[in-house]
N, C-alpha and C positions, 0 to 999 in steps of 0.2 A: 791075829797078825800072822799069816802064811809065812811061809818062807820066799825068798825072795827080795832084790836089793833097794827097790822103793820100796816104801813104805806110805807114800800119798793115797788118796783115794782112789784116785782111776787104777793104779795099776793091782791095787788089792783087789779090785774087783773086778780084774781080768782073771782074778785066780781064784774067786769064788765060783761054786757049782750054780748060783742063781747070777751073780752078776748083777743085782741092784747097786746100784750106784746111788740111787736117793737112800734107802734103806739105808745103808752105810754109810752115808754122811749126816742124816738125821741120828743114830747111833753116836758116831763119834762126837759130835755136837752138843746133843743133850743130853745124853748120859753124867750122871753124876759121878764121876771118876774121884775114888779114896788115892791118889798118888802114891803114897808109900809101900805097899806090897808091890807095885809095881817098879820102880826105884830100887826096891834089895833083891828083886832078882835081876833087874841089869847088872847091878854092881855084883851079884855072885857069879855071873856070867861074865863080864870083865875080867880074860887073864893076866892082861896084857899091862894094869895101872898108870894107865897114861890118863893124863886128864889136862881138859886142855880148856886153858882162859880164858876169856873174852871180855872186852869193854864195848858195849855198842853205843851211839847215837836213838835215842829212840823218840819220837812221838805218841800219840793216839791212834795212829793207822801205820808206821813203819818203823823198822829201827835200819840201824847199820852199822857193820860192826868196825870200830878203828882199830883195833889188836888186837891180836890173837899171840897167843905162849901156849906151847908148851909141859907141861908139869911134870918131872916125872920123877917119884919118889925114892928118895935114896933103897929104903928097903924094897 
């Protein structure tokens, strides 16, 4: 994940030296992803402890989100 303020496909692979776009959707796709070492380094990386709510509408193919808050922790 470059640096860089998308993070979608296309533009990651504007900033790869090969520039596959399938490669790197078939990656992101099927790779078996462990979630949690990923998760505690965003959150060590968060200086800022804002965290913020959401309640969506969701189906099988969409959601959409009715609220959004704010959170931000006394300490």
């Amino acid at each position: 994940m470059l640096d860089g303020r998308r993070k979608s496909i296309q533009p990651m692979t504007k900033r790869l030296p090969d520039g596959n776009m399938q490669a790197l959707q078939q990656f992101v796709n099927q790779t078996a992803w462990v979630p949690l070492p990923v998760r505690r380094r965003i959150a060590q990386r968060r200086a800022n402890c804002q965290v913020a709510v959401s309640v969506h509408a969701a189906t099988d193919t969409t959601s959409c989100p009715l609220e959004w808050e704010l959170f931000l922790p006394e300490e």
